[in-house]
C-alpha positions as CSV (number, residue, x, y, z in Angstrom):
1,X,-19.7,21.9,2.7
2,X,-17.8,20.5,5.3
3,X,-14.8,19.0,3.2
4,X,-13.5,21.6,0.0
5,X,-13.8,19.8,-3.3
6,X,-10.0,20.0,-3.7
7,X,-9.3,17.6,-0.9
8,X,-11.9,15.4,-1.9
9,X,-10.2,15.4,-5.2
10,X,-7.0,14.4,-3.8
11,X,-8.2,11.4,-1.1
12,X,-9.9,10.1,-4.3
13,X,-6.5,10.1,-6.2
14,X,-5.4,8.4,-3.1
15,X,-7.8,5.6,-3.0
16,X,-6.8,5.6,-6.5
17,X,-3.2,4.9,-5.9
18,X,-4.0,2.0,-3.2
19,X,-5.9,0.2,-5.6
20,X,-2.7,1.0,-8.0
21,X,-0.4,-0.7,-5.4
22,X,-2.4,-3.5,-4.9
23,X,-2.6,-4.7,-8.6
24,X,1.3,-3.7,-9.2
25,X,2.2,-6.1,-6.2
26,X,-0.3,-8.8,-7.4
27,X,1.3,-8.7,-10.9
28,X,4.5,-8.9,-9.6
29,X,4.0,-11.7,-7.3
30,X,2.1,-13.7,-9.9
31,X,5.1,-12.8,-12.0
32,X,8.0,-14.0,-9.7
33,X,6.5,-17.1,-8.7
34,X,6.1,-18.2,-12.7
35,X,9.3,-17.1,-13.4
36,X,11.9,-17.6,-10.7
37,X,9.9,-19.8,-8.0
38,X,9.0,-16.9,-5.5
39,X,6.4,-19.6,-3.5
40,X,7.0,-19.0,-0.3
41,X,7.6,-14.9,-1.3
42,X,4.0,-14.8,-2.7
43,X,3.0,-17.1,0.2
44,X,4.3,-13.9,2.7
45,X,3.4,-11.0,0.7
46,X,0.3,-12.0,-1.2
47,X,-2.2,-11.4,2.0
48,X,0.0,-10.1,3.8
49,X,1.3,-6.9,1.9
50,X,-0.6,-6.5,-1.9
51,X,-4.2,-7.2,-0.3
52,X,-3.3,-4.7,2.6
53,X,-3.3,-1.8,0.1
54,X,-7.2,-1.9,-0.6
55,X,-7.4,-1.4,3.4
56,X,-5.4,1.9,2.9
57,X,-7.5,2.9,0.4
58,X,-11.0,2.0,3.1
59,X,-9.6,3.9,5.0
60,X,-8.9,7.0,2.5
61,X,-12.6,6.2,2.0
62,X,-13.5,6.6,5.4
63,X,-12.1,10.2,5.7
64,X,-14.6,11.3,3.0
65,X,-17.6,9.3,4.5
66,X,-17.3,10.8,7.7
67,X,-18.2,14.1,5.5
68,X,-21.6,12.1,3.7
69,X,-19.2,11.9,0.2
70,X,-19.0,9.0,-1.4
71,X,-15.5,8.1,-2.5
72,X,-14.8,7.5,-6.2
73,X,-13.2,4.9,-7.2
74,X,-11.1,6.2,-10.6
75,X,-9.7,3.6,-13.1
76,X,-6.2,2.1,-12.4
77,X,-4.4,0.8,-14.6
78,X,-3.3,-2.2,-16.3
79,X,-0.3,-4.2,-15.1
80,X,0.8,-6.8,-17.7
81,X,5.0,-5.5,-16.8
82,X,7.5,-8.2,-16.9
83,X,10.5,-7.5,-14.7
84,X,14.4,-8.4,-16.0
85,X,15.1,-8.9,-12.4
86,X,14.0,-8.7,-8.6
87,X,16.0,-5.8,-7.7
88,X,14.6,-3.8,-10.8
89,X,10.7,-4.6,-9.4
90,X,11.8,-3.4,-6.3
91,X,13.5,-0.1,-7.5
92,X,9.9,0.7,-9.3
93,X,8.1,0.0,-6.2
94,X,10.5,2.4,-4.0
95,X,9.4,4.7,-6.5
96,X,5.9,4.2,-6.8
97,X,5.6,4.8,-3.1
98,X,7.6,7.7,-3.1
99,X,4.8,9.0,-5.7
100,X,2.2,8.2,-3.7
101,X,3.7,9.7,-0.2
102,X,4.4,13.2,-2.2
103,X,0.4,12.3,-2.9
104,X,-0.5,12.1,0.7
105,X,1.5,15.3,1.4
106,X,0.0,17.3,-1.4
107,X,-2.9,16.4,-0.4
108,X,-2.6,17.2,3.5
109,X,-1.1,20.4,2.5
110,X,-4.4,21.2,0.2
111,X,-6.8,20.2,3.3
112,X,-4.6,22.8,5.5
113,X,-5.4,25.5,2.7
114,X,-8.7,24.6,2.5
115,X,-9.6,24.6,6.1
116,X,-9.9,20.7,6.3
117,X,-8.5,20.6,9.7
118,X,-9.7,17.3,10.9
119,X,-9.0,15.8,7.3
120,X,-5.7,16.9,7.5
121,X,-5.1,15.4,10.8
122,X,-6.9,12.0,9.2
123,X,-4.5,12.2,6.3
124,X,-1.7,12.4,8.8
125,X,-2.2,9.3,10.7
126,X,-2.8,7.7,6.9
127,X,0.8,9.2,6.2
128,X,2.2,7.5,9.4
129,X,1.0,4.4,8.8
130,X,2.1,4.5,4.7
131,X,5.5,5.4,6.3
132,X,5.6,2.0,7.7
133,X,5.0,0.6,4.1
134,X,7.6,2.7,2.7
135,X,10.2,0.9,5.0
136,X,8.7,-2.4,3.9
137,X,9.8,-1.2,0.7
138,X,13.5,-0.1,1.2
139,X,13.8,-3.3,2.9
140,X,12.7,-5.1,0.6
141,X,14.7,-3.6,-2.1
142,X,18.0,-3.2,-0.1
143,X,17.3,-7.5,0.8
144,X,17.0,-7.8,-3.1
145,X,20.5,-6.0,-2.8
146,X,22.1,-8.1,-0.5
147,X,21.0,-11.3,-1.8
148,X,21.6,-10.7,-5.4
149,X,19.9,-12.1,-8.3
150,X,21.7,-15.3,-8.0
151,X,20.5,-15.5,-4.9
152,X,16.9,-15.6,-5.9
153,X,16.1,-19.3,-4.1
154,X,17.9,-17.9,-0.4
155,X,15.6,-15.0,-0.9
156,X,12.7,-16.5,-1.3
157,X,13.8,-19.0,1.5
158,X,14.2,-16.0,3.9
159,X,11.1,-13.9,3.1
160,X,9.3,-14.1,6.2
161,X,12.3,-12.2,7.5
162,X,11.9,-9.6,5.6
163,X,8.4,-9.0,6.6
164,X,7.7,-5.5,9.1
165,X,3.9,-4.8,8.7
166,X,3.0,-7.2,11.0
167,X,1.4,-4.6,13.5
168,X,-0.2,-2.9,10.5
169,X,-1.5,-6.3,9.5
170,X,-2.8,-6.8,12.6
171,X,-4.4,-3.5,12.8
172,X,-5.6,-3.2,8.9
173,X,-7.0,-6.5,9.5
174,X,-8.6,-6.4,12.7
175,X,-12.7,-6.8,12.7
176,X,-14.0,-5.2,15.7
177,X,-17.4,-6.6,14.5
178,X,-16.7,-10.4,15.3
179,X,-19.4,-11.6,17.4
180,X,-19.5,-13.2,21.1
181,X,-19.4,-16.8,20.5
182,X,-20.3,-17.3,24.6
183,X,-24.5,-16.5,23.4
């Protein structure tokens, strides 16, 4: 076999976790616009942050189809959490993503074990550009910080500014497929 049964294990769990992040951010969003007005938040971070998270997890999938495996796709589950306040949403995201990074190392470190040398060098580029969502994170967080809870309409004002995965957008988002329009 060209990919050990332990790594596959663990870029499943990964996929896992993507799908994981994408319905925690969805439930938040959906939660803070009911609740405190987050429109133009959601607006921002809807497409441009919770649906880039299934992309992660494509490309997770793509590491194992390069080996003929077919990713699973485990349950993930339910997200019905109601938040006392912005700041404590973002706290349990910092840490979500901090679970999912220790993921992405555990699971480069089991590829280097295994012999996986070219999925441990996918997995590495995955962990660079998760890094870049990690900082999307702090900021967010230390913005929830700085603005305060009575704050909430000024920080929903100012989201765009908070917003740093623009290149990721761009290159999650990209389809190299598009056709000519000049035929």
């Amino acid at each position: 076999m060209l990919i050990s049964e332990e790594t596959i294990k663990k870029v499943n769990l990964i996929i896992q976790r993507m799908f994981t992040h994408n319905r925690s951010w969805d439930r938040f969003l959906a939660y803070s616009s009911t609740e405190w007005a987050f429109d133009h938040f959601n607006e921002v971070f809807h497409h441009g942050l919770a649906h880039l998270y299934p992309l992660l997890a494509d490309l997770a999938g793509d590491i194992l189809l390069r080996y003929n495996v077919a990713p699973e796709y485990y349950e993930t589950p339910r997200d019905s959490r109601v938040y006392s306040s912005m700041l404590e949403f973002f706290n349990i995201n910092i840490s979500e993503h901090t679970e999912t990074y220790e993921l992405i190392k555990s699971a480069i470190d089991t590829a280097t074990v295994n012999g996986d040398l070219n999925v441990e060098t996918d997995l590495k580029a995955l962990l660079r550009l998760f890094n870049r969502f990690m900082q999307q994170a702090i900021t967010l967080r230390d913005k929830a910080q700085i603005y305060g809870e009575n704050n909430k309409a000024m920080f929903d004002g100012f989201a765009d500014q908070f917003y740093v995965l623009e290149k990721e957008y761009e290159q999650l988002t990209d389809d190299d497929s598009e056709e000519d329009d000049d035929d």
